[in-house]
C-alpha atoms as one frame of an Amber mdcrd trajectory, in Angstrom:
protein
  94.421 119.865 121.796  96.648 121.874 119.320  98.979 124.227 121.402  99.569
 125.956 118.322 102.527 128.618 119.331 103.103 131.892 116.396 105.858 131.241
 114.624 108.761 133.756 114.406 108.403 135.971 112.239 110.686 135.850 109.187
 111.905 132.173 109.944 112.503 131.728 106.177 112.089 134.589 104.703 113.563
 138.356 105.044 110.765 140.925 105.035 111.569 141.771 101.671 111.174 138.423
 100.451 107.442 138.580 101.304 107.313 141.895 100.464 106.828 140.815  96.540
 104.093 138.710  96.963 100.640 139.549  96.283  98.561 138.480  98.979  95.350
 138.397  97.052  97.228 135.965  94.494  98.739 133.238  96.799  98.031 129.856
  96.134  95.829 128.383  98.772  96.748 124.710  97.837 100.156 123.773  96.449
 100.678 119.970  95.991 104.565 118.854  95.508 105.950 115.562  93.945 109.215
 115.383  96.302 111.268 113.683  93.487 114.923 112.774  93.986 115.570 111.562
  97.102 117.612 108.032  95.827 119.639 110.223  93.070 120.250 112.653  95.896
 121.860 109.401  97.775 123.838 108.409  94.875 125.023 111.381  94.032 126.608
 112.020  97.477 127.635 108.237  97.813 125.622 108.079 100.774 123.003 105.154
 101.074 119.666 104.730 100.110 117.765 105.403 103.947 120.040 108.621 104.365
 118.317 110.094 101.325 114.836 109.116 102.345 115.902 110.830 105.826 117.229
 114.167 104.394 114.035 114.203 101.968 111.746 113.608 105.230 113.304 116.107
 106.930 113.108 118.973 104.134 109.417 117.752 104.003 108.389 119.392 107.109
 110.557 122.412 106.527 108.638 123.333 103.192 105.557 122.779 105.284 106.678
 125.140 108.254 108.014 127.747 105.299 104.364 127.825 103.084 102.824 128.894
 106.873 104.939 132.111 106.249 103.926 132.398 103.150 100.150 131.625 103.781
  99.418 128.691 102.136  96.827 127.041 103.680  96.596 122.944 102.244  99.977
 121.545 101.099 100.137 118.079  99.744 102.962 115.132  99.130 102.861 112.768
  97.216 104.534 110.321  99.829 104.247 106.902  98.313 102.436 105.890  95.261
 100.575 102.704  94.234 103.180 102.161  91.917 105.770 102.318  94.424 105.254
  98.882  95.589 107.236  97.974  93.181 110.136  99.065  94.077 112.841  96.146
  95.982 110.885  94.423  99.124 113.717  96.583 101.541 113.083  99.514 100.403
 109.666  99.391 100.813 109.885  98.467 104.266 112.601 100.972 105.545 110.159
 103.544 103.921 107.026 101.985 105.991 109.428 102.416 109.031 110.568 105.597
 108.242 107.248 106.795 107.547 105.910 105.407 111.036 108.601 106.339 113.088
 109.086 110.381 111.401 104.969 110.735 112.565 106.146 109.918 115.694 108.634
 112.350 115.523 107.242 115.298 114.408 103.717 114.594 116.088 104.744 117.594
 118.794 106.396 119.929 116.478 103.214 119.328 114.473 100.885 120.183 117.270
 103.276 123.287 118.081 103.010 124.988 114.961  99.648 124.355 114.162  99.847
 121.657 111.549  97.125 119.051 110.748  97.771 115.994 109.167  95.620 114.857
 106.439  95.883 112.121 104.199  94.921 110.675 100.711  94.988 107.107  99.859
  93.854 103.796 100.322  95.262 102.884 103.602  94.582  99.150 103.941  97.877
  97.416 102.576 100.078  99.851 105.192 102.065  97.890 107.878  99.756  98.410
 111.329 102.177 100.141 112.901 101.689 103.023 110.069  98.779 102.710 110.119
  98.569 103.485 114.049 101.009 106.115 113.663  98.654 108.065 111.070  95.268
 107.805 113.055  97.551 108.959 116.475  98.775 112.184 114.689  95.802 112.997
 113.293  93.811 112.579 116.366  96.888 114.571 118.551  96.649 117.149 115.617
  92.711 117.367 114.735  92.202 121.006 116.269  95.278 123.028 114.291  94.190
 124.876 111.943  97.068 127.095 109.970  97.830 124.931 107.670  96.699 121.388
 106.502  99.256 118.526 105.488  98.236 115.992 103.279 100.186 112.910 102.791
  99.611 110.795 100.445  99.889 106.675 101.405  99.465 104.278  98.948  97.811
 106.687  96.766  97.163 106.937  92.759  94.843 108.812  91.037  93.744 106.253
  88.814  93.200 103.662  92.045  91.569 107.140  93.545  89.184 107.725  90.728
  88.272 104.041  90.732  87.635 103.993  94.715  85.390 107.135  93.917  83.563
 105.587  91.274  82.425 102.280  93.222  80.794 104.529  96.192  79.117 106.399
  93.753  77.465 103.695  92.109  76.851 102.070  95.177  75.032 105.325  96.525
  73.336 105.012  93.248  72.788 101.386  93.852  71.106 102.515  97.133  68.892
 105.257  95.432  70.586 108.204  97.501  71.490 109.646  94.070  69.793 110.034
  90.469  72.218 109.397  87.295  70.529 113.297  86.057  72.741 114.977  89.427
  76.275 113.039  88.149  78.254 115.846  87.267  81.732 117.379  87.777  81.254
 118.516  91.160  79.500 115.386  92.530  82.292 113.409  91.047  84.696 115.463
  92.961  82.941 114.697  96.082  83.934 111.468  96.358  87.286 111.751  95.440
  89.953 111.443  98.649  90.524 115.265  98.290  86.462 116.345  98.592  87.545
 118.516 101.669  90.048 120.911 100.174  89.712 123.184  97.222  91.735 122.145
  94.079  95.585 122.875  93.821  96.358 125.789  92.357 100.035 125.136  91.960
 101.851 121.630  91.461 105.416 121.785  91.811 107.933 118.730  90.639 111.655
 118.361  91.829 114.511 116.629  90.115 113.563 118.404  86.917 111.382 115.535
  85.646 108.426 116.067  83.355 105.650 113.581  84.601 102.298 113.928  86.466
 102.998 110.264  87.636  99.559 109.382  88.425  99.427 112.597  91.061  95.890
 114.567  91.542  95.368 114.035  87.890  91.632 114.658  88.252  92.403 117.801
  91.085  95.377 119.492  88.898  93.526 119.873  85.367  93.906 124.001  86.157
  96.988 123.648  88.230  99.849 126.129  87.079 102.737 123.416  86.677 106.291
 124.644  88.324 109.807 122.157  87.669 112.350 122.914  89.889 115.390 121.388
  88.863 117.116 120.915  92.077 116.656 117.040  93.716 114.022 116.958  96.706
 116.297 117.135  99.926 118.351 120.655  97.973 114.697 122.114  97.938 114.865
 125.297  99.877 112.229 127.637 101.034 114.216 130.108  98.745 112.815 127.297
  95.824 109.704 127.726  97.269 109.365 131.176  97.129 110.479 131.249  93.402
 107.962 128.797  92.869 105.276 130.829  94.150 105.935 133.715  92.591 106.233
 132.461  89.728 102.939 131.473  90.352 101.583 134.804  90.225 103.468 136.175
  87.558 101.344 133.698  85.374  97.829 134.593  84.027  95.331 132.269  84.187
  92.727 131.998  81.865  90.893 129.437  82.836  90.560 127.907  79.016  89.131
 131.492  78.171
């Protein structure tokens, strides 16, 4: 059962903070590349796990300060297929960091009202992930103010490929005709077929790439660099992110 409790009012932000934003031109779905955690490290001379930490903990911050600001589906891109590649012990003090900050935050989750999604193929996590992500979303299931999506093990490419086999196998199966493929079936059977598209994709660190994020889900998406590393993002950066947001017109290739 979600206990969700209302937040206090102007946690984040002063009343005239929100006072500029159009509420009839928020972003319903923002989804943020948290980049810079290691450089963050470095840069600080601290080591490698503190950095993960600090960008863990500004993770559910941002998620607690887009409640204020009414966004509704806010998505990570938490660890990629490519990051496999990184060295064997960083991998695994991520998996452990991963399964023991669900843990965590499962309460605080529950309190505020915050469900936990996720995109991704699951299968290669350690079990005890694994566990960890089915018991928060089954402790979280009925809060509904705001939707965190975490993405495990997750590409787009891998995502569109994943998509693609259980459409041809429905196809396979007869439960679909090759005349009804179109853009909106396709999109049903991508990982993200329950939320609308992001509207807003913001990247820390000041880096330039889409990194095999959403690439399908962000073709519209207004794109927003913030040049400050992931655990220095504020909800002061978020704020300038959104409205910058709506100062933009979209056209919509029109």
């Amino acid at each position: 059962m979600c206990l969700r409790s209302p937040m206090e009012t102007g946690k984040f932000f002063h009343a005239e903070d929100l006072e500029q934003l159009d509420p009839l031109h928020t972003p319903k779905h923002i989804a943020i590349i948290p980049d810079g955690n290691r450089r963050w490290a470095k840069k600080y001379f601290f080591n490698l796990q503190l950095g993960h930490q600090e960008g863990a903990d500004t993770l559910m911050e941002i998620v607690e300060a887009a409640q204020e600001l009414k966004i509704k589906v806010i998505t990570f891109y938490s660890f990629s297929t490519e990051n496999w590649n990184r060295p064997f012990h960083e991998v695994m003090m991520l998996m452990t960091l991963f399964t023991n900050y669900l843990d965590q935050q499962q309460k605080r989750m529950v309190n505020n009202g915050i469900k936990l999604e996720t995109i991704g193929d699951l299968t290669p996590l350690p079990e005890s992930l694994k566990q960890a992500i089915t018991a928060t979303k089954e402790a979280t299931k009925q809060c509904d103010d705001i939707r965190l999506v975490l993405g495990f093990n997750y590409g787009s490419r891998d995502e569109i490929c994943r998509s693609f086999h259980r459409l041809l196998e429905d196809y396979e199966q007869k439960k679909i005709q090759k005349e009804e493929i179109n853009e909106a079936m396709i999109s049903r059977y991508l990982d993200t077929r329950e939320w609308s598209d992001p509207e807003l994709f913001i990247r820390t660190s000041g880096e330039l790439r889409l990194s095999n994020f959403l690439l399908w889900q962000i073709s519209y998406a207004e794109i927003y660099v913030a040049p400050v590393l992931w655990p220095e993002f504020t909800p002061k950066h978020l704020l300038e992110a959104v409205l910058d947001f709506q100062n933009r017109q979209r056209r919509w290739g029109s």
